[in-house]
GULO-796133 format. One record per atom (N, C-alpha, C): residue number from 1; residue in one letter; atom name; y, x, z. Coordinates in nm, 2 decimals. Last residue first. Example, Ala and Ser with C-alpha at 12.3 -4.5 7.8 and 13.67 -1.06 7.14 Angstrom:
REM residues 2
fivex = 2	fimar = S	marvex = N	v = -0.22	u = 1.28	w = 0.71
fivex = 2	fimar = S	marvex = CA	v = -0.11	u = 1.37	w = 0.71
fivex = 2	fimar = S	marvex = C	v = 0.00	u = 1.29	w = 0.79
fivex = 1	fimar = A	marvex = N	v = -0.57	u = 1.32	w = 0.78
fivex = 1	fimar = A	marvex = CA	v = -0.45	u = 1.23	w = 0.78
fivex = 1	fimar = A	marvex = C	v = -0.33	u = 1.32	w = 0.78
REM end
This chain:
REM residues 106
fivex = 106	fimar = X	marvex = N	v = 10.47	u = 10.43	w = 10.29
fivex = 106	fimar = X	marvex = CA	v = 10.54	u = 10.38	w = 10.41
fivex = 106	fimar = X	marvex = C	v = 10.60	u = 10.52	w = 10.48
fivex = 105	fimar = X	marvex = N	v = 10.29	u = 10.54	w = 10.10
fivex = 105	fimar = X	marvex = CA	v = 10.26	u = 10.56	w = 10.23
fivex = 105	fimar = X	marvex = C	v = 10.35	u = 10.52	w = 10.30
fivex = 104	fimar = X	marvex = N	v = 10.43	u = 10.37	w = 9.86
fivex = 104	fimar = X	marvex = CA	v = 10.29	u = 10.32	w = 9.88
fivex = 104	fimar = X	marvex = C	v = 10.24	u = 10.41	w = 10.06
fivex = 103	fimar = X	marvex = N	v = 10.75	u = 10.25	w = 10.06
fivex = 103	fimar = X	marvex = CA	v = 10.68	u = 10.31	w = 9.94
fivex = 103	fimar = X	marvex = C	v = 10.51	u = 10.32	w = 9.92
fivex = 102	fimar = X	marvex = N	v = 10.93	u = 10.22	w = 10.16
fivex = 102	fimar = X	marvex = CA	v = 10.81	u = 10.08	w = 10.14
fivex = 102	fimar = X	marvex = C	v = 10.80	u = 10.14	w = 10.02
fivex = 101	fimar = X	marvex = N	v = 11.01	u = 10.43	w = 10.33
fivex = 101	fimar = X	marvex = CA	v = 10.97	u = 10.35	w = 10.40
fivex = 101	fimar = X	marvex = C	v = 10.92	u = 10.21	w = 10.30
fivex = 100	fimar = X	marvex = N	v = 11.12	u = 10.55	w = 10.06
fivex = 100	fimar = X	marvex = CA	v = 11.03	u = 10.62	w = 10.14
fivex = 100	fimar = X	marvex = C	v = 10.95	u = 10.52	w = 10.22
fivex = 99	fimar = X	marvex = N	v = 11.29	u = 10.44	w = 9.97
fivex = 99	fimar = X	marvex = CA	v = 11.19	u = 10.51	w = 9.85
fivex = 99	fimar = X	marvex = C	v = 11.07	u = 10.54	w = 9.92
fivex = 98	fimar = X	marvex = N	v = 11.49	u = 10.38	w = 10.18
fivex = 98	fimar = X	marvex = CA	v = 11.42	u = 10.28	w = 10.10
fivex = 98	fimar = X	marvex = C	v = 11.30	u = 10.30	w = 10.00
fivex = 97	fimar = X	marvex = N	v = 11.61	u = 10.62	w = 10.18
fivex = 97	fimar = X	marvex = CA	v = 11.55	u = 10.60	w = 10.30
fivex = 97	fimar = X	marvex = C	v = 11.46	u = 10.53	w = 10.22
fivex = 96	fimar = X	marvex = N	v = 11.75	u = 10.78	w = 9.87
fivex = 96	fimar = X	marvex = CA	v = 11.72	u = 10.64	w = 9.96
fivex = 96	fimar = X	marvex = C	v = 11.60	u = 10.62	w = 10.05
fivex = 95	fimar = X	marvex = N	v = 11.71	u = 11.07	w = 9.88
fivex = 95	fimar = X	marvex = CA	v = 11.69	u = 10.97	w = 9.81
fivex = 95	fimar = X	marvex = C	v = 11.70	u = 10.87	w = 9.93
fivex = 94	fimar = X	marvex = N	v = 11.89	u = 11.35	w = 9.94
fivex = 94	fimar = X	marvex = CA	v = 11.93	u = 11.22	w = 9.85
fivex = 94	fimar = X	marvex = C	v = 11.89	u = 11.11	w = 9.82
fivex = 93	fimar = X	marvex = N	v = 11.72	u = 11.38	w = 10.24
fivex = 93	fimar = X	marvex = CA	v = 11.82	u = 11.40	w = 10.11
fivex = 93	fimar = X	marvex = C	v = 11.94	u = 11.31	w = 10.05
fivex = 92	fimar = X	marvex = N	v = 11.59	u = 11.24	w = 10.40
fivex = 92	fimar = X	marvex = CA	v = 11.55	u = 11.22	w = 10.29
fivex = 92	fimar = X	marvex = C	v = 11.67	u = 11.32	w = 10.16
fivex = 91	fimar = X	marvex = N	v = 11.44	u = 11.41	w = 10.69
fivex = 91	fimar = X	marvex = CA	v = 11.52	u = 11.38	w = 10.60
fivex = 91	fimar = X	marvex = C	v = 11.51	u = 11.32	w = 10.48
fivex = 90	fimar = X	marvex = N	v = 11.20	u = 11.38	w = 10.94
fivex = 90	fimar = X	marvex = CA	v = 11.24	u = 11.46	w = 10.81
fivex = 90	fimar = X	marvex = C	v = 11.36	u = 11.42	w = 10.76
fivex = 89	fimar = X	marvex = N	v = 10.92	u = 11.40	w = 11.20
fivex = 89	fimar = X	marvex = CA	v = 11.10	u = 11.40	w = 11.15
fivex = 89	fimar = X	marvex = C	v = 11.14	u = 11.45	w = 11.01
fivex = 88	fimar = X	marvex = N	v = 10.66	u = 11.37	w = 11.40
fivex = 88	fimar = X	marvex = CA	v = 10.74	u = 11.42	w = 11.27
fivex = 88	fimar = X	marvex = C	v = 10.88	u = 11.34	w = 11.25
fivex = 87	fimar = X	marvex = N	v = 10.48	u = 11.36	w = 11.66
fivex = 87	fimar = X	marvex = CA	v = 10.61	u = 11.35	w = 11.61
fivex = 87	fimar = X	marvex = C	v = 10.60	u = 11.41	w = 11.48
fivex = 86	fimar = X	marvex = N	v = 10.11	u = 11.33	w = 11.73
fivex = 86	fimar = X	marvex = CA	v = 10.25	u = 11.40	w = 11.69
fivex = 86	fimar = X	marvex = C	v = 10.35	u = 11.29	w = 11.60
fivex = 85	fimar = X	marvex = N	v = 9.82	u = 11.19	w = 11.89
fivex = 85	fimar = X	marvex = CA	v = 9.98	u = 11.17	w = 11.78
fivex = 85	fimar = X	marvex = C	v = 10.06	u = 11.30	w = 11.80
fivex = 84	fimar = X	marvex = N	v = 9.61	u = 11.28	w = 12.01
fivex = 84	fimar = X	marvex = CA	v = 9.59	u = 11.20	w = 11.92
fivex = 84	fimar = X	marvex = C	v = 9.66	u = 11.13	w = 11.81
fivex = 83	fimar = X	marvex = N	v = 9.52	u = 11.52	w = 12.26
fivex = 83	fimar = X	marvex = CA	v = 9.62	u = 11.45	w = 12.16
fivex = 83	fimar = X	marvex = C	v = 9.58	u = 11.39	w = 12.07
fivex = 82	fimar = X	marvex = N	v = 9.24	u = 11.50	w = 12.46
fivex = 82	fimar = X	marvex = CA	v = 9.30	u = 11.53	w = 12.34
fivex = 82	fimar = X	marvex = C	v = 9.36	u = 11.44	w = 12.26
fivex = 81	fimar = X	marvex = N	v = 9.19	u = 11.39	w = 12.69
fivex = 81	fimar = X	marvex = CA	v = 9.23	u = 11.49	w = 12.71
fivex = 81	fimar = X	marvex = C	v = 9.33	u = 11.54	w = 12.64
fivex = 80	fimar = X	marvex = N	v = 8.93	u = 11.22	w = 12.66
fivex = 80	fimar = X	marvex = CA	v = 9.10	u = 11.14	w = 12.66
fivex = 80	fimar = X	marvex = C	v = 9.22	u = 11.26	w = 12.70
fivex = 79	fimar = X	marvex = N	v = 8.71	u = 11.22	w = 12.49
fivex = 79	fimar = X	marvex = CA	v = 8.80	u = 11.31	w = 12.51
fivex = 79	fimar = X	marvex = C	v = 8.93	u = 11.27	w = 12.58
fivex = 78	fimar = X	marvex = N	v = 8.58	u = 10.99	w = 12.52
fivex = 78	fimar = X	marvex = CA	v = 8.51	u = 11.08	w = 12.57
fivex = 78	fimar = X	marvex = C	v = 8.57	u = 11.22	w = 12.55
fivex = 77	fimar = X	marvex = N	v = 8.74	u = 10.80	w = 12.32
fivex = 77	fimar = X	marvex = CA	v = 8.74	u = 10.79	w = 12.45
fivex = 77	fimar = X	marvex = C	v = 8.67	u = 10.86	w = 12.53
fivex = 76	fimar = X	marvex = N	v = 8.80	u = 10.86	w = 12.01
fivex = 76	fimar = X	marvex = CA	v = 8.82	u = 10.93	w = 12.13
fivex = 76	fimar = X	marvex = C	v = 8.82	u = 10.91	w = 12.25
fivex = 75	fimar = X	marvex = N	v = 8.79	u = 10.58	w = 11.99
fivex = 75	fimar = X	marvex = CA	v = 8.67	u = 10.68	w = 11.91
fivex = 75	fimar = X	marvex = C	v = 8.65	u = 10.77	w = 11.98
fivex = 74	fimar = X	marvex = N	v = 9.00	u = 10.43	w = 12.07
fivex = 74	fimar = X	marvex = CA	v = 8.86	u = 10.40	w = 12.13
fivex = 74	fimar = X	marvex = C	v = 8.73	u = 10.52	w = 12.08
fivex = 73	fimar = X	marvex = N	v = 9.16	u = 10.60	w = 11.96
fivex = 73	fimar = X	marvex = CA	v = 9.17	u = 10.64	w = 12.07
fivex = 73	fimar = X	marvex = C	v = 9.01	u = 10.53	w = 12.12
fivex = 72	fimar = X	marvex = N	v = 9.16	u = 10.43	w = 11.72
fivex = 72	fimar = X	marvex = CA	v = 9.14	u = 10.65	w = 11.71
fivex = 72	fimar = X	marvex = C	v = 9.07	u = 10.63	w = 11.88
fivex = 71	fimar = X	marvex = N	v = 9.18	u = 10.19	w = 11.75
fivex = 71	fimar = X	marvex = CA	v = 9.08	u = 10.23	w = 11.73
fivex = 71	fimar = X	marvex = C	v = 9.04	u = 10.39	w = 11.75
fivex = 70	fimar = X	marvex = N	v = 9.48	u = 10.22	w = 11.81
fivex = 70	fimar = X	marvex = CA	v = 9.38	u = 10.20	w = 11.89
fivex = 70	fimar = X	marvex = C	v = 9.26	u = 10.22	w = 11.85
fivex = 69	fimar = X	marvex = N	v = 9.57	u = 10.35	w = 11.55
fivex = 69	fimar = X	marvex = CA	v = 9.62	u = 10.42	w = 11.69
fivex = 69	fimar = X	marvex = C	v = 9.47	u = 10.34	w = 11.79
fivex = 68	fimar = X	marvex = N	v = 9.50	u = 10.12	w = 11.37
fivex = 68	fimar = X	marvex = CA	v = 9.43	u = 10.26	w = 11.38
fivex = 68	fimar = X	marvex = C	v = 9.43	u = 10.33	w = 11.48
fivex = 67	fimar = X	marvex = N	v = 9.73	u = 9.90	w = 11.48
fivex = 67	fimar = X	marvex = CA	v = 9.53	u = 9.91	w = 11.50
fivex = 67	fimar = X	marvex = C	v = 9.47	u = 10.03	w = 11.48
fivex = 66	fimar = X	marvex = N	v = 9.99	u = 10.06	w = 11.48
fivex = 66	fimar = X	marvex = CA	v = 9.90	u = 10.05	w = 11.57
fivex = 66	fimar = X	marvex = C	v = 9.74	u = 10.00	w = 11.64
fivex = 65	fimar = X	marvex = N	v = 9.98	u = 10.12	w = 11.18
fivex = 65	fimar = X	marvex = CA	v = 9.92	u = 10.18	w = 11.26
fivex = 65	fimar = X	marvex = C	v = 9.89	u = 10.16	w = 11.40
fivex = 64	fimar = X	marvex = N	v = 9.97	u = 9.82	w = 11.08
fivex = 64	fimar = X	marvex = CA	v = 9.84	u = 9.87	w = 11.06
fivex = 64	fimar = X	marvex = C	v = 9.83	u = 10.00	w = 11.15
fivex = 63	fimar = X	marvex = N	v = 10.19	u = 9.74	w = 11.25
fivex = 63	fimar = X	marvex = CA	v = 10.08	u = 9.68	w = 11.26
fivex = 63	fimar = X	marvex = C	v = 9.97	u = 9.75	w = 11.19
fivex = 62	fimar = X	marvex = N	v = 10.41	u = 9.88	w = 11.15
fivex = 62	fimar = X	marvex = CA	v = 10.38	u = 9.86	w = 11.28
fivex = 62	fimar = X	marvex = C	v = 10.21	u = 9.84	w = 11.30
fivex = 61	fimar = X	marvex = N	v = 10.41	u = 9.78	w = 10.85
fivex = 61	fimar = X	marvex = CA	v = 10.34	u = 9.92	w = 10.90
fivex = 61	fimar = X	marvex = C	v = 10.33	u = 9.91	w = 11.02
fivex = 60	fimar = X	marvex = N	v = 10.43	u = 9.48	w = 10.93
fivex = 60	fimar = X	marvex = CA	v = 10.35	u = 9.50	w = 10.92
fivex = 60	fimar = X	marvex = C	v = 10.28	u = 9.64	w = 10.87
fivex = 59	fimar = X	marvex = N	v = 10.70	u = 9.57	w = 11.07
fivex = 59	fimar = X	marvex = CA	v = 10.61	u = 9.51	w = 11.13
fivex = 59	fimar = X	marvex = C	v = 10.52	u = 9.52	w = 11.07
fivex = 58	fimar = X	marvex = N	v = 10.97	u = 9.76	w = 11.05
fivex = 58	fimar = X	marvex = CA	v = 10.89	u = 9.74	w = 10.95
fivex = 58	fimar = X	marvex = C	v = 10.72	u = 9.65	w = 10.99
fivex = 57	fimar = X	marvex = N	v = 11.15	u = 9.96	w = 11.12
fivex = 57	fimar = X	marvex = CA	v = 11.15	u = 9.79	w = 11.22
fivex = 57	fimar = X	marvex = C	v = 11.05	u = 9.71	w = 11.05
fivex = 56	fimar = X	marvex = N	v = 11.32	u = 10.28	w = 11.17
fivex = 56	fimar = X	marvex = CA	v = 11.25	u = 10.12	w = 11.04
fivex = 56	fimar = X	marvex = C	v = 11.17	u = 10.05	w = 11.10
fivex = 55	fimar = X	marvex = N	v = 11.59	u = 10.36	w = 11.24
fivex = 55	fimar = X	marvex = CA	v = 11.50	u = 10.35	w = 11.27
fivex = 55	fimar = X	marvex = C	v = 11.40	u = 10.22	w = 11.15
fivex = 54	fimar = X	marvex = N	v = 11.81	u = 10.65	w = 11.18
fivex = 54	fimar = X	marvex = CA	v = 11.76	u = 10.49	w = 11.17
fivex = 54	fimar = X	marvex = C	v = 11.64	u = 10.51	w = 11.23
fivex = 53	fimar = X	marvex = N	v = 12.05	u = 10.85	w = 11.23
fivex = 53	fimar = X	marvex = CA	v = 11.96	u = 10.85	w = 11.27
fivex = 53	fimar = X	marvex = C	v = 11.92	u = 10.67	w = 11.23
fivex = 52	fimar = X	marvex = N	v = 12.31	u = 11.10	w = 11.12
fivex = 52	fimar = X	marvex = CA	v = 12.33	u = 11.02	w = 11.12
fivex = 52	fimar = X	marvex = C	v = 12.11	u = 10.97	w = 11.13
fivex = 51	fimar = X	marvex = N	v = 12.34	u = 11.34	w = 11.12
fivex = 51	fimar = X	marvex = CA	v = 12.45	u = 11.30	w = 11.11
fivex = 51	fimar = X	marvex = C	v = 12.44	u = 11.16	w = 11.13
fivex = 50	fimar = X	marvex = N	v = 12.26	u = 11.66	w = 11.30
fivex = 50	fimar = X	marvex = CA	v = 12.19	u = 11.48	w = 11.26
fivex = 50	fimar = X	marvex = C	v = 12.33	u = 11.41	w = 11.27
fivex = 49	fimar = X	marvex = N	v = 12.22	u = 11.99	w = 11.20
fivex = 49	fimar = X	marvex = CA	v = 12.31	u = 11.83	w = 11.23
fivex = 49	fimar = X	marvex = C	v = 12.24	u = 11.74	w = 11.23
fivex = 48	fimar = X	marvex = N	v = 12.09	u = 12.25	w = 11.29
fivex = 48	fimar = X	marvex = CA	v = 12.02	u = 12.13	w = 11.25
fivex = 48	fimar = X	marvex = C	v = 12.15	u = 12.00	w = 11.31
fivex = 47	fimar = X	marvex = N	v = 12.05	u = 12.50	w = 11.44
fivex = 47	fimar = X	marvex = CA	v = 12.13	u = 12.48	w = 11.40
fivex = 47	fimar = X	marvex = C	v = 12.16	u = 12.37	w = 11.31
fivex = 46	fimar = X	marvex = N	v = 11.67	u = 12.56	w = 11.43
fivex = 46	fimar = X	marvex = CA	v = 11.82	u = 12.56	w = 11.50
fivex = 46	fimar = X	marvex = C	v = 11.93	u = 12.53	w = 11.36
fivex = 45	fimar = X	marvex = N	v = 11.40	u = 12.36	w = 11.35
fivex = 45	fimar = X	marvex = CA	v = 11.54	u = 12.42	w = 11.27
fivex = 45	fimar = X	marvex = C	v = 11.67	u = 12.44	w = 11.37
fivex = 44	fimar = X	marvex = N	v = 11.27	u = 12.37	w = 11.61
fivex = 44	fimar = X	marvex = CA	v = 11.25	u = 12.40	w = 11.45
fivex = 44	fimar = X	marvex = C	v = 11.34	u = 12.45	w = 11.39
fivex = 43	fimar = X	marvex = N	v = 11.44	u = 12.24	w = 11.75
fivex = 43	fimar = X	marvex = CA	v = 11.35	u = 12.38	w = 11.85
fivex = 43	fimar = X	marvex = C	v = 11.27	u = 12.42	w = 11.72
fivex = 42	fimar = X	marvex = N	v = 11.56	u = 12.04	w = 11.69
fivex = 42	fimar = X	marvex = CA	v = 11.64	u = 12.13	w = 11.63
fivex = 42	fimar = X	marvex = C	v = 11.54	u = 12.30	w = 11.77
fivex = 41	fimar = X	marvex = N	v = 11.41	u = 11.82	w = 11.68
fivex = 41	fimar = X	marvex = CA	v = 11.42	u = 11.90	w = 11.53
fivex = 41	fimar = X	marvex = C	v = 11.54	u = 11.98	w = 11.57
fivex = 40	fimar = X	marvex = N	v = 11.44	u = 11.78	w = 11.92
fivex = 40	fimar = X	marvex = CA	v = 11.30	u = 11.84	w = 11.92
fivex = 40	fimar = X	marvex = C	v = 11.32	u = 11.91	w = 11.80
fivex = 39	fimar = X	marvex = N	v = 11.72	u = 11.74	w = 12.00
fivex = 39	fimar = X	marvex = CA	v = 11.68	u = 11.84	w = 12.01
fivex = 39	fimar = X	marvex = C	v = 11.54	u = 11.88	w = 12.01
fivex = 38	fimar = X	marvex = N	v = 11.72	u = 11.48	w = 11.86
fivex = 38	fimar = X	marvex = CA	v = 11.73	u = 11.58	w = 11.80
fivex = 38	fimar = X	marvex = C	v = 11.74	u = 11.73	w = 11.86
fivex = 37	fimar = X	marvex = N	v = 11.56	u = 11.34	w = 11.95
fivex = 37	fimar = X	marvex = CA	v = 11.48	u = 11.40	w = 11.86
fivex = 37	fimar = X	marvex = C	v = 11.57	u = 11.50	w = 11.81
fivex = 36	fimar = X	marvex = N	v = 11.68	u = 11.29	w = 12.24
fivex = 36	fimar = X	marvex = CA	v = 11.52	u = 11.31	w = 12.22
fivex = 36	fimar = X	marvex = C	v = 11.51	u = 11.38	w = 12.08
fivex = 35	fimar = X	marvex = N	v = 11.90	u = 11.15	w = 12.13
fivex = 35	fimar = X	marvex = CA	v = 11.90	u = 11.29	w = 12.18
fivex = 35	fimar = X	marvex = C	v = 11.81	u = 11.32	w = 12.16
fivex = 34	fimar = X	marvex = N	v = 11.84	u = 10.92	w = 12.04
fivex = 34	fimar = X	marvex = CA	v = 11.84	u = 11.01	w = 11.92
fivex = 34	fimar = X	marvex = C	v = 11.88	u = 11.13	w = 12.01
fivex = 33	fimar = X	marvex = N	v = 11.68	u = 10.82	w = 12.27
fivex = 33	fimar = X	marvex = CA	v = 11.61	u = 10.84	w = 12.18
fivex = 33	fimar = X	marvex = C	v = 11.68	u = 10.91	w = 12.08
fivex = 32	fimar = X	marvex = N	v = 11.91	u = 10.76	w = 12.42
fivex = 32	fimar = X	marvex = CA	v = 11.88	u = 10.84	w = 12.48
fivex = 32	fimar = X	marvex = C	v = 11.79	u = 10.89	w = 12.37
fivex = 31	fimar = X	marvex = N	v = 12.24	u = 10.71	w = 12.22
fivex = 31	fimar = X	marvex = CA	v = 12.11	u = 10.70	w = 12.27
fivex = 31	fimar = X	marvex = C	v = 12.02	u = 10.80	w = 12.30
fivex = 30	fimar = X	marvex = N	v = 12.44	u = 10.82	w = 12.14
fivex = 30	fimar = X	marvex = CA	v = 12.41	u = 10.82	w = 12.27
fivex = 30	fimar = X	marvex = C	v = 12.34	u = 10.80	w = 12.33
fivex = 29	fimar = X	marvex = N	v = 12.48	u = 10.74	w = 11.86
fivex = 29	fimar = X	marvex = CA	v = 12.45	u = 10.91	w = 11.87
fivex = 29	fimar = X	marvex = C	v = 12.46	u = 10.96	w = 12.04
fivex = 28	fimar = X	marvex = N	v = 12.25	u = 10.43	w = 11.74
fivex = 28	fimar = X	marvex = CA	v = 12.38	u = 10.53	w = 11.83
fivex = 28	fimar = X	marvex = C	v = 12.33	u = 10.67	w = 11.85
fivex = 27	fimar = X	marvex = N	v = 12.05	u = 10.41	w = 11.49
fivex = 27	fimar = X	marvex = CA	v = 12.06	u = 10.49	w = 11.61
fivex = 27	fimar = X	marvex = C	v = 12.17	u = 10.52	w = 11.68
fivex = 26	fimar = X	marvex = N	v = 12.05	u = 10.14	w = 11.28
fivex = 26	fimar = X	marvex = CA	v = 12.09	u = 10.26	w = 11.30
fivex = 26	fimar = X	marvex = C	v = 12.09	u = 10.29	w = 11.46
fivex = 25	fimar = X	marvex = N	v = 11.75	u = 9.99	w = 11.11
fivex = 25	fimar = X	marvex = CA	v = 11.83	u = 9.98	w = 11.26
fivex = 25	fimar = X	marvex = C	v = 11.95	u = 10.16	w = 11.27
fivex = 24	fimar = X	marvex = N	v = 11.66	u = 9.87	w = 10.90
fivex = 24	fimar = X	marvex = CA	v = 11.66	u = 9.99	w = 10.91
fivex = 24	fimar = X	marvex = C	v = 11.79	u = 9.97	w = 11.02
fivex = 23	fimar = X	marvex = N	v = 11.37	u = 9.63	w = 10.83
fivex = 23	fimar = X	marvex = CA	v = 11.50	u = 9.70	w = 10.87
fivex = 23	fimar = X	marvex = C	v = 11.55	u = 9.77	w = 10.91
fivex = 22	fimar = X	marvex = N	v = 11.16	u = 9.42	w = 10.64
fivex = 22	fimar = X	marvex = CA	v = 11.17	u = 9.54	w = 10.68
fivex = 22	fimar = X	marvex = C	v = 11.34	u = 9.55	w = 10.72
fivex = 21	fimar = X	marvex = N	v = 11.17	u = 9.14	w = 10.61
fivex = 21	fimar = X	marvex = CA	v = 11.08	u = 9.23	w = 10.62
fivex = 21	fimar = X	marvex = C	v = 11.06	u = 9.37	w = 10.68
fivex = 20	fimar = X	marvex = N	v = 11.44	u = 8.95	w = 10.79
fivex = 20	fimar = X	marvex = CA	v = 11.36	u = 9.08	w = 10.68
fivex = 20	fimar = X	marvex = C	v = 11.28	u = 9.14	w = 10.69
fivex = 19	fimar = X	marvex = N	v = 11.55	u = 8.90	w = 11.03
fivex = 19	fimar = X	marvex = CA	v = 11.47	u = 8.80	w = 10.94
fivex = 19	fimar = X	marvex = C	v = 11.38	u = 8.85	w = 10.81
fivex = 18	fimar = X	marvex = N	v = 11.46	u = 9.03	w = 11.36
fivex = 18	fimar = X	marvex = CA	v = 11.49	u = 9.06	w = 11.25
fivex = 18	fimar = X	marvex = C	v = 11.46	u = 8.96	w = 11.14
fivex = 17	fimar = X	marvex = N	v = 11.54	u = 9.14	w = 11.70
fivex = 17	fimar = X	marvex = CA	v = 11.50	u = 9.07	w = 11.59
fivex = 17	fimar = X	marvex = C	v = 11.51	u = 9.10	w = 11.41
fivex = 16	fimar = X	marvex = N	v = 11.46	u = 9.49	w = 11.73
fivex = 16	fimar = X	marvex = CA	v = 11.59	u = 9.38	w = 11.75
fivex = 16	fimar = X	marvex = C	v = 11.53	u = 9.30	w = 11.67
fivex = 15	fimar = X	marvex = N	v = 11.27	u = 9.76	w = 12.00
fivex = 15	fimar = X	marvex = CA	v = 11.33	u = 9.66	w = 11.81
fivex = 15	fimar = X	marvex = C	v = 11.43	u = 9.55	w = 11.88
fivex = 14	fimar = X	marvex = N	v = 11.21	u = 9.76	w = 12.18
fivex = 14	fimar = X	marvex = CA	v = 11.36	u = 9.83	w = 12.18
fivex = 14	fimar = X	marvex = C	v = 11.40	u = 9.79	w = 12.04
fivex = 13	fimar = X	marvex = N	v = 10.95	u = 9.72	w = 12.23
fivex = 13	fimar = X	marvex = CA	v = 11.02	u = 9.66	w = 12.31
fivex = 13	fimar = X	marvex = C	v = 11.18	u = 9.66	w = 12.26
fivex = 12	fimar = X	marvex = N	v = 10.72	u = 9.67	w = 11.91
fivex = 12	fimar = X	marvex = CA	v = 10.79	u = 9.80	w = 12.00
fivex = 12	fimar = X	marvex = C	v = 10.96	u = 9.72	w = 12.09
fivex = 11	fimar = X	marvex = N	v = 10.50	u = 9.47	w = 11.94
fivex = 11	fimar = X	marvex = CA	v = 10.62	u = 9.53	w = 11.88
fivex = 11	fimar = X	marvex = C	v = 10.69	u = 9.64	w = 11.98
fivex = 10	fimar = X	marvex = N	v = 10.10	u = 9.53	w = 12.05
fivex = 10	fimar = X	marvex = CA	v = 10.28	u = 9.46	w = 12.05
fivex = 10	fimar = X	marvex = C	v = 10.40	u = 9.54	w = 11.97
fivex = 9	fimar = X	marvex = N	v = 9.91	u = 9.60	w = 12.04
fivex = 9	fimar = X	marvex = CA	v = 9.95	u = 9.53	w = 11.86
fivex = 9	fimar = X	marvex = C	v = 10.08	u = 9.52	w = 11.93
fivex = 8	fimar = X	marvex = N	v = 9.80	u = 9.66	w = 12.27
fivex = 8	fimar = X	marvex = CA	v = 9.85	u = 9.74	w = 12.19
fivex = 8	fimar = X	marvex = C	v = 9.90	u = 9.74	w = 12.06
fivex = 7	fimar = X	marvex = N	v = 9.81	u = 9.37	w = 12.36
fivex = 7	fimar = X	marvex = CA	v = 9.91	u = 9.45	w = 12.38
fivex = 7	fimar = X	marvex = C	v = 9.97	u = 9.56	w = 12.32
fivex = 6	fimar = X	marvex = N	v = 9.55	u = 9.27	w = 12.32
fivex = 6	fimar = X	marvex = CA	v = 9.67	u = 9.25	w = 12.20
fivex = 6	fimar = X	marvex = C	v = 9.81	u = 9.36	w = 12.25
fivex = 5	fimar = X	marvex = N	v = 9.36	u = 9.58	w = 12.42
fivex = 5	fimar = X	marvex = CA	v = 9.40	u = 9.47	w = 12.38
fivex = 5	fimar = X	marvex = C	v = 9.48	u = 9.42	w = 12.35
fivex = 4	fimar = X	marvex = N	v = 9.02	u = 9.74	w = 12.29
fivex = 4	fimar = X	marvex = CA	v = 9.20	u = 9.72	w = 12.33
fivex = 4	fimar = X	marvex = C	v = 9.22	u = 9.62	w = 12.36
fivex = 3	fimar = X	marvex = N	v = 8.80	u = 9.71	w = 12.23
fivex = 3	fimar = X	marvex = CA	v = 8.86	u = 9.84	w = 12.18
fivex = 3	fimar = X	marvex = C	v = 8.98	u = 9.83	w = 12.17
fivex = 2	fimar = X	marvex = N	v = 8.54	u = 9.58	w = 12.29
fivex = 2	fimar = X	marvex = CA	v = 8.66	u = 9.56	w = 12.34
fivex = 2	fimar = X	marvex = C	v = 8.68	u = 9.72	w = 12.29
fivex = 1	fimar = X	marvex = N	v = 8.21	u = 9.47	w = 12.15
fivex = 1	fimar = X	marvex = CA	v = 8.28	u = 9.59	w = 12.21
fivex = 1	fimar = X	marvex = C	v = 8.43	u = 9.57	w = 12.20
REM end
């Protein structure tokens, strides 16, 4: 049974190489994607600064969720109706981005 194909293992087009395991790409504040979110976190929290936006370029979390993502969706394929992702956003505060993203839930 076919439950995708490699395509949906591909990297995400808008990553930048990288020799590190993991990398934390900063967001220009023009990009079209950090507009995108921050007026989604801010239809939650009005009045909500983003001072500053990364992205984590982390391939091998890439990779486990996008096999799950495909699998979900082959499970779901007699709903293709129903959502199957949400967005989330958060902050870290104080603690290093780094506590979070190669942390045991990535």
């Amino acid at each position: 049974m076919q439950i995708g194909n490699d395509e949906d293992l591909t990297l995400p087009s808008e990553w930048i190489d990288q020799q590190e395991e993991c990398r934390l790409v900063e967001i220009d504040s023009n990009d079209p994607n950090f507009m995108r979110i921050e007026t989604r976190m801010q239809e939650t929290i009005p009045n909500t600064e983003v001072h500053k936006m990364e992205r984590v370029q982390y391939p091998r979390m890439w990779n486990h969720y996008a096999f799950c993502h495909r699998n979900l969706r082959n499970e779901l394929r007699s709903m293709p109706d129903l959502q199957v992702e949400m967005e989330l956003f958060h902050g870290t505060k104080n603690a290093p981005p780094s506590e979070i993203h190669l942390g045991e839930y990535g």
